[in-house]
ZAMARGU-4260 file (C-alpha; in steps of 0.2 Angstrom, whole numbers, plus 5000, padded with zeros to 4 digits):
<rodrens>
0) 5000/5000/5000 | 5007/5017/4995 | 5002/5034/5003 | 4991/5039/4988 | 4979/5023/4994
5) 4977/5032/5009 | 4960/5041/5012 | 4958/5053/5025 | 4941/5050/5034 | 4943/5060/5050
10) 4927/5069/5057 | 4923/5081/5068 | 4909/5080/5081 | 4899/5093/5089 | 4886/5093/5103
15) 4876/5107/5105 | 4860/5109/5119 | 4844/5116/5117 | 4827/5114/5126 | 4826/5110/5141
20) 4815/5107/5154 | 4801/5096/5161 | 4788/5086/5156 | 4772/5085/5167 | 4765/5071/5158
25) 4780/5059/5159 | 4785/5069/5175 | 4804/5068/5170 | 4816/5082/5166 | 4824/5083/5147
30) 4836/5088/5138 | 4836/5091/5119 | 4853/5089/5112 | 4857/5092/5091 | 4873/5082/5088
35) 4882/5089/5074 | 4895/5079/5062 | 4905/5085/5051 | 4912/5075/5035 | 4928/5085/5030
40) 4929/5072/5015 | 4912/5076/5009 | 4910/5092/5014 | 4893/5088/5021 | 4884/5092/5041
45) 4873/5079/5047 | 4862/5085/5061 | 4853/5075/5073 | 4842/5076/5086 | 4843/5067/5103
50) 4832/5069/5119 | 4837/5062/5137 | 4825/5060/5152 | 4829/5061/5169 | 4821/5053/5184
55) 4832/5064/5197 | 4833/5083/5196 | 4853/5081/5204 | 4855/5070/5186 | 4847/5082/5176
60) 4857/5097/5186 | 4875/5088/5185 | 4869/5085/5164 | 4870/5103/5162 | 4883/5109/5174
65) 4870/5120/5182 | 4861/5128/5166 | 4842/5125/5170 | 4838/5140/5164 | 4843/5142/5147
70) 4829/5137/5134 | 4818/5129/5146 | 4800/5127/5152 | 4795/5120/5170 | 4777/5121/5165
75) 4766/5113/5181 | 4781/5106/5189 | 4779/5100/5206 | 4793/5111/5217 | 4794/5096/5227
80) 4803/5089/5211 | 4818/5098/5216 | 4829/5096/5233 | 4828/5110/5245 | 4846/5111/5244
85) 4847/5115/5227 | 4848/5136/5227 | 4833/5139/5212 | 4826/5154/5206 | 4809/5147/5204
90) 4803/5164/5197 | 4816/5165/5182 | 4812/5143/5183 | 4793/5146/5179 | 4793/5161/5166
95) 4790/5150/5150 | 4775/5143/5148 | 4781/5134/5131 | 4791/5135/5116 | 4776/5137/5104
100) 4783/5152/5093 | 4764/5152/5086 | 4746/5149/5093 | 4731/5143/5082 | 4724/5159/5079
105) 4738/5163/5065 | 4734/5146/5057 | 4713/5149/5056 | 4702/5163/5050 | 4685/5166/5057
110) 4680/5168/5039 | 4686/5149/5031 | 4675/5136/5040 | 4687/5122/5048 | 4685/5107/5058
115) 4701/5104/5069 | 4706/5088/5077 | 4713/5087/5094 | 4722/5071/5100 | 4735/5061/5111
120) 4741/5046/5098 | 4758/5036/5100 | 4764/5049/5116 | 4763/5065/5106 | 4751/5076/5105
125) 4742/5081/5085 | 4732/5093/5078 | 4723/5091/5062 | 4717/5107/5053 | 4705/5105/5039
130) 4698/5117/5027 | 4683/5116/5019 | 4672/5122/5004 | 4657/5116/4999 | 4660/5103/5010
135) 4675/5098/5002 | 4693/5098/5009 | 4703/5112/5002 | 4717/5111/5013 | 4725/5102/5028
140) 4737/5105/5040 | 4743/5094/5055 | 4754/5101/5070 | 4764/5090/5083 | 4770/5091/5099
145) 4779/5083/5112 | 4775/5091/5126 | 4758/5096/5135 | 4764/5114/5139 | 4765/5118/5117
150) 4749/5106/5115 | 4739/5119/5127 | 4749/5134/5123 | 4745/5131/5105 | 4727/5130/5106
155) 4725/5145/5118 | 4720/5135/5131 | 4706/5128/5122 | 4707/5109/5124 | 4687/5107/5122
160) 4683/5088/5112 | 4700/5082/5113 | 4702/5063/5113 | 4716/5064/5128 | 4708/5043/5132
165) 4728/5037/5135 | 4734/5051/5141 | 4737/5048/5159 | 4748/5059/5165 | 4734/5073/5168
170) 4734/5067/5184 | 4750/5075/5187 | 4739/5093/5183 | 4738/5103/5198 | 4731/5121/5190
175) 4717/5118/5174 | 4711/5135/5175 | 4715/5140/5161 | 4711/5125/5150 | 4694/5120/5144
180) 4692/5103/5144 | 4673/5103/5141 | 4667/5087/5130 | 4687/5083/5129 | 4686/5062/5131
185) 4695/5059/5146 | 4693/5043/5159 | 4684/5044/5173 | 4701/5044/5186 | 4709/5056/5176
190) 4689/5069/5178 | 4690/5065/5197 | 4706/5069/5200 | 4705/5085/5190 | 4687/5090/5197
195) 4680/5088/5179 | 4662/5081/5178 | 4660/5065/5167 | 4646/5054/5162 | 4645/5039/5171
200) 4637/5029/5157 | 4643/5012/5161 | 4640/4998/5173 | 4652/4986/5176 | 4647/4966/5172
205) 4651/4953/5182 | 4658/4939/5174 | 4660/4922/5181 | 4676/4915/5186 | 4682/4899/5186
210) 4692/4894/5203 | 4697/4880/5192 | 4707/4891/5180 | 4711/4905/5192 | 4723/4891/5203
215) 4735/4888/5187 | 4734/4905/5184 | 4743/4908/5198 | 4754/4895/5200 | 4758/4897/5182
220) 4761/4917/5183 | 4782/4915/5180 | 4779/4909/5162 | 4767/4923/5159 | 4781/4935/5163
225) 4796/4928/5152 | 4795/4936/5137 | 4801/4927/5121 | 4801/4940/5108 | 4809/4942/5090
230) 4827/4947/5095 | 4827/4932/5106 | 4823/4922/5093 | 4839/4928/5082 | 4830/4922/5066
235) 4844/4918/5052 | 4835/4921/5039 | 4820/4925/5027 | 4817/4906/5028 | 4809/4911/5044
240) 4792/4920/5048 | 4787/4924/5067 | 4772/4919/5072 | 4763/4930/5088 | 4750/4924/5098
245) 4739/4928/5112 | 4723/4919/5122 | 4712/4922/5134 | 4712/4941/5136 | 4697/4943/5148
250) 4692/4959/5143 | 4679/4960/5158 | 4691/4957/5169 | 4701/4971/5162 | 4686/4983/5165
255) 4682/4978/5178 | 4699/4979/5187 | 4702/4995/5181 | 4683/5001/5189 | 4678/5007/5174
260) 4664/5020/5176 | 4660/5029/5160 | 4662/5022/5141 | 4676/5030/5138 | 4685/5020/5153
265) 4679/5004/5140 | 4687/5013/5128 | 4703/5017/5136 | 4705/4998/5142 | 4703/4993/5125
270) 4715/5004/5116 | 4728/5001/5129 | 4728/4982/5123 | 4725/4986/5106 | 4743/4997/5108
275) 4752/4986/5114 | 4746/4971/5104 | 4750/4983/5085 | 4765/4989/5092 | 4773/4972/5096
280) 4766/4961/5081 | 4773/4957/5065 | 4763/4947/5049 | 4754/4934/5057 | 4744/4935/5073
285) 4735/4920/5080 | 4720/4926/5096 | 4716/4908/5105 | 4698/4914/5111 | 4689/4920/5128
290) 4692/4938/5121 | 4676/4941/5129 | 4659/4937/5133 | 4651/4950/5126 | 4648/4951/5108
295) 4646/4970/5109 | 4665/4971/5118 | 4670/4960/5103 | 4667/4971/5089 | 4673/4985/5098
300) 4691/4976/5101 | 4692/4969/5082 | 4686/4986/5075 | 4699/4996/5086 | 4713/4982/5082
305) 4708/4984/5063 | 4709/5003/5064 | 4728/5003/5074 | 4735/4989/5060 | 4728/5000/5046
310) 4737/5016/5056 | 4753/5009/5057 | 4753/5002/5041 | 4754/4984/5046 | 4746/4972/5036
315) 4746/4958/5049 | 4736/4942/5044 | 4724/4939/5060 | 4718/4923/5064 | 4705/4920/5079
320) 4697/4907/5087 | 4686/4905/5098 | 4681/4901/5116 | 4668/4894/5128 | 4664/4913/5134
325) 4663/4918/5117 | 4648/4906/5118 | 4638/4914/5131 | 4630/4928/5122 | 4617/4927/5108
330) 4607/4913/5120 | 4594/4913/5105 | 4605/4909/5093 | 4611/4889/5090 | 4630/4886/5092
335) 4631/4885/5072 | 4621/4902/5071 | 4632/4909/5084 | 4649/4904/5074 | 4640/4912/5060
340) 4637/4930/5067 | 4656/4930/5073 | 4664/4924/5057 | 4654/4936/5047 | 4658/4950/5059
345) 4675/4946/5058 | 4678/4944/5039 | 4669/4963/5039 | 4685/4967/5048 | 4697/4959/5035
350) 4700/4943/5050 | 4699/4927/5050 | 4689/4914/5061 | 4695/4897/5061 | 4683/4885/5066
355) 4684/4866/5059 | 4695/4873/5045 | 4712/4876/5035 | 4719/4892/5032 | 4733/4892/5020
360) 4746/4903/5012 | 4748/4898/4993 | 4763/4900/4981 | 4757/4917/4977 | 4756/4921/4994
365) 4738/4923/4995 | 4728/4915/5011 | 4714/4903/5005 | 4702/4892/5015 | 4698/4875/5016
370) 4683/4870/5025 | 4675/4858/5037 | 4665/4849/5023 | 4681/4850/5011 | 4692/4842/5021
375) 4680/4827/5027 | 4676/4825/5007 | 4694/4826/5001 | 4705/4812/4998 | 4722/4812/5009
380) 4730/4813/4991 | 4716/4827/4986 | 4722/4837/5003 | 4740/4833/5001 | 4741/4839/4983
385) 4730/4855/4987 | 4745/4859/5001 | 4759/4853/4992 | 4762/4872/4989 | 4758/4879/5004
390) 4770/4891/5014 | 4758/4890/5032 | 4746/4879/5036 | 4734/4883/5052 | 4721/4871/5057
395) 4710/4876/5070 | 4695/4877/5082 | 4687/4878/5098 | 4692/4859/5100 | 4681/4858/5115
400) 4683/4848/5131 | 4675/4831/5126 | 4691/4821/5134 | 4692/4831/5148 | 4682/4822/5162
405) 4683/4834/5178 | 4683/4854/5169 | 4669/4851/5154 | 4653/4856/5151 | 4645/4851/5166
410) 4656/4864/5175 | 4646/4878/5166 | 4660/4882/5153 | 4647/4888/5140 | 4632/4891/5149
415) 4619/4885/5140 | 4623/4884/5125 | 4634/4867/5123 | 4628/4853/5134 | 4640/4839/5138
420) 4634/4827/5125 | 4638/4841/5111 | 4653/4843/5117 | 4658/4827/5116 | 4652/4826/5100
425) 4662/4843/5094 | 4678/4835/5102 | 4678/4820/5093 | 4671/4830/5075 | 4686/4840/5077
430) 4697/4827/5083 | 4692/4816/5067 | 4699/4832/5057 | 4714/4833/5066 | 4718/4812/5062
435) 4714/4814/5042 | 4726/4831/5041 | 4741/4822/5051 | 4736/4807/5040 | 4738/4816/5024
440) 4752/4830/5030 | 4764/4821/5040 | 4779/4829/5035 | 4772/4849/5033 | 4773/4863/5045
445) 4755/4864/5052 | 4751/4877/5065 | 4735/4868/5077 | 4728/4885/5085 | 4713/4877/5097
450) 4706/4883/5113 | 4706/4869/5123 | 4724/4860/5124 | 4724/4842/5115 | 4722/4831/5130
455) 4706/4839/5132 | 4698/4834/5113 | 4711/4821/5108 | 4711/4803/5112 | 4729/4802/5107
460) 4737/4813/5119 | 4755/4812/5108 | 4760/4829/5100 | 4765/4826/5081 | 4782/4830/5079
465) 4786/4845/5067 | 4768/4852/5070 | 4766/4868/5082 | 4752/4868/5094 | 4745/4885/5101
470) 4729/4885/5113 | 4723/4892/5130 | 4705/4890/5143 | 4718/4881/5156 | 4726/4898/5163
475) 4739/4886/5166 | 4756/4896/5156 | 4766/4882/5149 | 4777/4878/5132 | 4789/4866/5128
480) 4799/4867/5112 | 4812/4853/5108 | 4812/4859/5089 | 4800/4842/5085 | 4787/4843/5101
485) 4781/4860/5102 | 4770/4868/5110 | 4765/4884/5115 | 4753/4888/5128 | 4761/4902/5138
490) 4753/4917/5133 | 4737/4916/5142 | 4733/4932/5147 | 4719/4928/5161 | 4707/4934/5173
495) 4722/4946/5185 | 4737/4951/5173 | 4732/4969/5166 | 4746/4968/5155 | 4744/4962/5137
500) 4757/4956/5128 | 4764/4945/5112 | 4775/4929/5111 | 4779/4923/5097 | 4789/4908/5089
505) 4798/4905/5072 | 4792/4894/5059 | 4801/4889/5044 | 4793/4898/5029 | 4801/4883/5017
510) 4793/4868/5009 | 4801/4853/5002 | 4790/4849/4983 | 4798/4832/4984 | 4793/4826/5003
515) 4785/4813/4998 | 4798/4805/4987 | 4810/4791/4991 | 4828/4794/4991 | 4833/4790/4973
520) 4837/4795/4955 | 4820/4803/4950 | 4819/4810/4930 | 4811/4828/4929 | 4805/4844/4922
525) 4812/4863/4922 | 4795/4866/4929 | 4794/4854/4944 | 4814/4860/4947 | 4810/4877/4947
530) 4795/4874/4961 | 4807/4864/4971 | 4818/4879/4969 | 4803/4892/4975 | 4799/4879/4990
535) 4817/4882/4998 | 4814/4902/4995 | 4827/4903/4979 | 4825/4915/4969 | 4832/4904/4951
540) 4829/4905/4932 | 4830/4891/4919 | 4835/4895/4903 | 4842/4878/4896 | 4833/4868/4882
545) 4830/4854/4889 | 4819/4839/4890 | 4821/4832/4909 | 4834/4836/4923 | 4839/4822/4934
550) 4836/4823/4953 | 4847/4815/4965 | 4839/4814/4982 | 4848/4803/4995 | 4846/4805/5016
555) 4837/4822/5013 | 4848/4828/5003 | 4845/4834/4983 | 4857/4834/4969 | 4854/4843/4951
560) 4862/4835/4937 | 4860/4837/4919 | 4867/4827/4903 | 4873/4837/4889 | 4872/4833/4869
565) 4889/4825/4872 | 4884/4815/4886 | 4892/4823/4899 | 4885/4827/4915 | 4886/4844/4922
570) 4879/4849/4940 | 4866/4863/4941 | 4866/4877/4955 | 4848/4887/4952 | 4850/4892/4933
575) 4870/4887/4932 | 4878/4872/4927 | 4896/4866/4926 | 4903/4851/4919 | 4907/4837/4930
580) 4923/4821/4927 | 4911/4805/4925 | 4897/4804/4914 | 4888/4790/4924 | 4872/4798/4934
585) 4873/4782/4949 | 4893/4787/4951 | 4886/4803/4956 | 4871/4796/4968 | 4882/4784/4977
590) 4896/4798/4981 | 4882/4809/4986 | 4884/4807/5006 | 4903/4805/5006 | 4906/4823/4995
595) 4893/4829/5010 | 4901/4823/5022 | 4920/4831/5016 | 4909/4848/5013 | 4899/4851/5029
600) 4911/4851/5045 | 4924/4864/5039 | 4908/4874/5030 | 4896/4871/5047 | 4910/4878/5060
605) 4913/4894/5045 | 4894/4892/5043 | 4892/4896/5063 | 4907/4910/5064 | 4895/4918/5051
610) 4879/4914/5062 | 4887/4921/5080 | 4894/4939/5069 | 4876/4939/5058 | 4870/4940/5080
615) 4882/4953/5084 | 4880/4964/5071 | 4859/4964/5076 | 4860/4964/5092 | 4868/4983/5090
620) 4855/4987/5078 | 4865/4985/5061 | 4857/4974/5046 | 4865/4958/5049 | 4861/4949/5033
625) 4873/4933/5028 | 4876/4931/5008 | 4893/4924/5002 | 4906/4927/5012 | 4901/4945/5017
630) 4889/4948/5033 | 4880/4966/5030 | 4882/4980/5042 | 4871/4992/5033 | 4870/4996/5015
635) 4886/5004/5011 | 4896/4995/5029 | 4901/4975/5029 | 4910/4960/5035 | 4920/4950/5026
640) 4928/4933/5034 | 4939/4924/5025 | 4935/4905/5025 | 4952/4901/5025 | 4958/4907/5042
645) 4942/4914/5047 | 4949/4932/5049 | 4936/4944/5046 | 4938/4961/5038 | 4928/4977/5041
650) 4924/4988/5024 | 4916/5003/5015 | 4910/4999/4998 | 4902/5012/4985 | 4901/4997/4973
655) 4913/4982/4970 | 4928/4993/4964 | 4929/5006/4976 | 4930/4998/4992 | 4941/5005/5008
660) 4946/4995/5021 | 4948/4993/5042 | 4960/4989/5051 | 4948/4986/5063 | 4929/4981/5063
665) 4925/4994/5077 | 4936/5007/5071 | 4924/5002/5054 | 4909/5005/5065 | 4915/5022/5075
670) 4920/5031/5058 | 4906/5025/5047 | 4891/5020/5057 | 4892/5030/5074 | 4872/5025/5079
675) 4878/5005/5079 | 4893/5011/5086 | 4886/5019/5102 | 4874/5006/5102 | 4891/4994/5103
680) 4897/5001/5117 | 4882/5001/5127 | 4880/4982/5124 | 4900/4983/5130 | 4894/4989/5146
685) 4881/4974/5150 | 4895/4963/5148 | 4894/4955/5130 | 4908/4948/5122 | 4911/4951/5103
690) 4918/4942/5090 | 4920/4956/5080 | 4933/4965/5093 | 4950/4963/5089 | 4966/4971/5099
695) 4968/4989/5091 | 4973/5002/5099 | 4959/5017/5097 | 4972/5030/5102 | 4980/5026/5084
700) 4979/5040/5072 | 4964/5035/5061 | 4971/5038/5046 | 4980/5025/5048 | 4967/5013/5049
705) 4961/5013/5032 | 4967/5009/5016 | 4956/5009/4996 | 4956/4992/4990 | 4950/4991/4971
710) 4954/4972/4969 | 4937/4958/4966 | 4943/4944/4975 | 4932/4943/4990 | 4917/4943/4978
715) 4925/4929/4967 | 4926/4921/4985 | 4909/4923/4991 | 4902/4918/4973 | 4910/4901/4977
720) 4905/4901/4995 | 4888/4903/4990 | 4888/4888/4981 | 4891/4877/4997 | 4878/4890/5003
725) 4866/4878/4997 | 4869/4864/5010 | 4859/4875/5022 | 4844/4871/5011 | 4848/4852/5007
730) 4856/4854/4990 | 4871/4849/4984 | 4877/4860/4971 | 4897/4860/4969 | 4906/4842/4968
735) 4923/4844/4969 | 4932/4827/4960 | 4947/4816/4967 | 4950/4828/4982 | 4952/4823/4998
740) 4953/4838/5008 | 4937/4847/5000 | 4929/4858/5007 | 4930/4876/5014 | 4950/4876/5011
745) 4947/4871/4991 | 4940/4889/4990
</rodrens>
């Protein structure tokens, strides 16, 4: 390396405090910092705004070496907030209201009629103007804030039909004076503790408990409270969807418990679920019944849930079923009827009930249904072909409690609607189901979202390996995942816990087109190797004349192999094909495991390096993608690790070409990527260990650490790498002849 290679990257970094103050809604004290950063290179600023919370005033106090005056707005703090000890001037402290530089009598005219919006949504505080003419909308304009002290100062005070529901820090309030709240929808704690008058329009309803139920509740509450979410998960890779699930939600308990006087107490129970539930939840959510007893509560949940999807922009696939209390309303109704009015209700919403059926993903990734009366008439090769496709599979249902011979209908579990005669019959109806499904999908992922567990409808109380079990109604928090037996019962919400959250598990998104053949030398078409290819989620076009491919498939493993005009045989990988020594299809059948067997241990212990850094580089909020021989830190930032001596290498690339090159992966991280970078040194802090560390000394000048490097090679590398890449999926695409130390070394 010469000194012209040598690129000078340094960059200067600025930190420059603005508001400050406190916040009578969270009731902590801020600080509004821009962070300025300065790319000499480029000749470019970046700016970027950061704000801290403190719970302690002496915190806040030491942050700013005293300043608390500066820029800053203690609107409705509580004095007590701050140690006598402390000499404050609580005069100068108290003489901004806010930091609102307009109010909204510059943004509306008496003479342009308006409707304006006022509301608390995801902890900030909006304002929707709207213009109209002849009843039109001419003209919109929305206004944000963070804090309550702009929110009122903008509006003049005027906080009349604002939908504050969620905001519950106006308890901390100790002067409304000078704020009309009059028609503003608040919760009835929030009116009494603010001497506001409310209508008490609601009357709580008592609903039964089950003593039963309530015992494992308890006992069971610890695996209730360990969560199990994405990041724990450390999914690998788009081969893996996460599945969220809840049951058991109890939303009269939840009112109840939160002694909900008005409707707009309903309301605020509901939406604080609801939040929770969008906020956490990804493309599929399964709900395991006993949402609640009362239908009208129902469609006020699944219309508020559809309306926060929609808002967030997530279009999350919702799958319910139900459960006994679902059963109690509608006592006119029969239990067909009464699956009806909720299955219609719920498709009105864009959700679907699962009762007795098959929801499926298809090729296309469109959901499709197969139902009750289907699945009885279909042969197990009808159902078997119709699936054959599919990337998820949920069978579901109540399931019932026709096995169970202590908690069944004769305990009251639906009123009296079910008797214990129907619900053995329902039990062993779905059951039947159940049998022909595992009969004619052995060997696919199937997701069985019931009620009831399956000792309480099954007479076989043995859990088919490779299929995922999800239900409730027990209270009792439980799941057990050995990667064949899994279940998942654990995120029963019940009758005391008030706080609603998602689990969730991974389920391979995959699916093998040739399952069901025996291991051995199979003639086929370009079309039935390009659906195999779209089964293992690779992307792979086919643009050979041919007339059949041959496919290998031996201990779960597959091997590609065409024959050439010639006769020769040459191995495919997705649309590419290379020539191979022998010309005799069997050689290469009977050599299949041992040409495995040389391939996989140095390529699994690369394969896991790969794995632990893919970890690393997520867990500090970079990309973290695997492809090649490169692990992604963000679009422009990677890792390379040589699978020679498993060094790895931290790099910029503009493109292939220009490419510049760290000494150091964190060095790599604190010049290019300071966000993953401070989030690094946070995780350093809680004790992680690192992989990508290494022994460079961070007082080194740091134009030393980097270096241009124009040359290809690691991409000529990665290409071949990705080749044994396939393994992960079960194909064999490389064959490396009369070697005896192939593998990862032969690259």
């Amino acid at each position: 390396m010469n000194n012209n290679d040598i690129i000078d990257i340094k960059k200067a970094k600025q930190s420059i405090t603005d508001k400050r103050g406190f916040d009578v809604i969270k009731q902590l004290f801020f600080v509004e910092e821009i962070i300025v950063c300065y790319d000499e290179k480029y000749k470019l600023e970046q700016r970027r705004k950061i704000r801290k919370y403190f719970t302690e005033f002496s915190d806040y106090y030491r942050h700013l070496d005293g300043d608390i005056y500066t820029k800053a707005c203690y609107y409705q703090m509580d004095t007590s907030k701050i140690p006598n000890y402390y000499d404050v001037d609580y005069e100068k402290l108290y003489m901004k209201n806010s930091f609102t530089d307009n109010n909204i009598s510059d943004d509306v005219k008496n003479d342009i009629p308006c409707e304006i919006d006022k509301k608390y949504i995801d902890g900030k505080f909006q304002i929707i103007i709207r213009w109209y003419e002849n009843n039109n909308i001419t003209n919109r304009k929305i206004r944000k804030f963070d804090y309550f002290f702009d929110f009122v100062d903008y509006l003049e005070g005027d906080l009349s039909g604002a939908d504050l529901i969620l905001c519950d820090g106006l308890v901390y309030l100790n002067n409304t004076e000078n704020i009309n709240f009059s028609n503003a929808k608040i919760t009835s704690w929030v009116c009494e503790k603010l001497g506001i008058d409310y209508k008490k329009d609601y009357d709580c309803i008592k609903n039964e408990i089950f003593n039963y139920t309530l015992e494992f509740e308890k006992n069971t509450l610890c695996y209730l409270e360990k969560t199990r979410n994405i990041k724990e998960l450390g999914m690998q890779s788009d081969d893996y969807e996460c599945i969220f699930y809840l049951s058991d939600i109890h939303l009269i308990q939840k009112i109840e418990h939160y002694k909900s006087k008005s409707k707009l107490d309903v309301l605020y129970v509901i939406k604080r679920i609801v939040k929770n539930i969008v906020h956490e939840v990804g493309n599929i959510l399964l709900i395991g019944g006993d949402t609640v007893s009362d239908f009208k509560l129902f469609e006020a949940f699944i219309s508020i849930l559809k309306k926060e999807l929609d808002r967030n922009k997530k279009n999350t696939k919702v799958f319910f079923v139900l459960g006994n209390h679902e059963l109690w309303d509608f006592s006119y109704l029969s239990f067909e009827g009464t699956v009806k009015k909720y299955e219609e209700t719920l498709n009105k919403y864009g959700f679907q009930l699962i009762q007795n059926n098959i929801a499926y993903c298809d090729v296309d990734n469109r959901w499709k249904k197969i139902s009750e009366s289907e699945i009885t008439e279909f042969s197990s090769d009808e159902l078997r072909e119709i699936l054959k496709e599919a990337n998820f599979i949920i069978f579901g249902g109540i399931a019932f409690s026709g096995m169970n011979k202590t908690f069944n209908a004769k305990s009251g579990l639906y009123k009296n609607k079910i008797n214990r005669k129907m619900e053995i019959e329902q039990s062993v109806k779905f059951n039947c189901l159940y049998k022909k499904i595992k009969y004619s999908i052995p060997n696919k992922k199937v997701v069985v979202l019931t009620h009831t567990p399956l000792e309480c409808w099954s007479d076989d109380k043995e859990y088919h390996n490779g299929y995922v079990y999800v239900s409730g109604h027990t209270h009792k928090n439980f799941f057990y995942d050995d990667g064949e037996k899994r279940i998942y019962a654990d995120n029963q919400i019940g009758y005391y816990n008030n706080t609603v959250h998602l689990k969730c598990f991974e389920l391979d998104n995959t699916y093998d087109y040739f399952i069901d053949y025996d291991d051995g030398i199979y003639e086929i078409s370009v079309s039935e190797y390009l659906k195999f290819y779209r089964g293992r989620n690779i992307v792979a076009t086919f643009n050979h004349n041919v007339d059949c491919i041959y496919m290998l498939k031996k201990d779960g493993y597959y091997c590609f192999l065409l024959k050439s005009a010639d006769g020769k045989c040459m191995i495919l990988n997705g649309g590419g094909r290379k020539k191979l020594l022998y010309d005799d299809i069997h050689y290469y059948y009977n050599n299949m495991d041992k040409q495995i067997a040389v391939i996989n241990p140095p390529f699994t212990k690369y394969t896991n390096i790969q794995r632990k850094i893919s970890d690393e580089i997520k867990r500090i909020g970079g990309i973290g993608t695997i492809h090649g021989c490169i692990v992604d830190i963000d679009c422009y930032n990677h890792i390379y690790i040589n699978p020679i001596d498993m060094k790895i290498t931290g790099y910029w690339a503009e493109n292939i070409i220009n490419k510049r090159v760290y000494v150091s992966i964190i060095t790599l991280l604190k010049t290019e990527c300071p966000m993953i970078y401070s989030n690094y040194l946070k995780c350093l802090k809680d004790g992680f260990e690192y992989l990508i560390q290494n022994n460079v000394n961070d007082e080194e000048n740091i134009i030393e650490k980097s270096f241009i490097y124009f040359d290809t090679d690691i991409y000529k590398t990665s290409k071949e790498l990705k080749k044994m890449q396939r393994l992960r999926k079960n194909i064999l695409t490389v064959w490396y002849e009369n070697n005896n130390n192939i593998g990862i070394e032969t690259i």
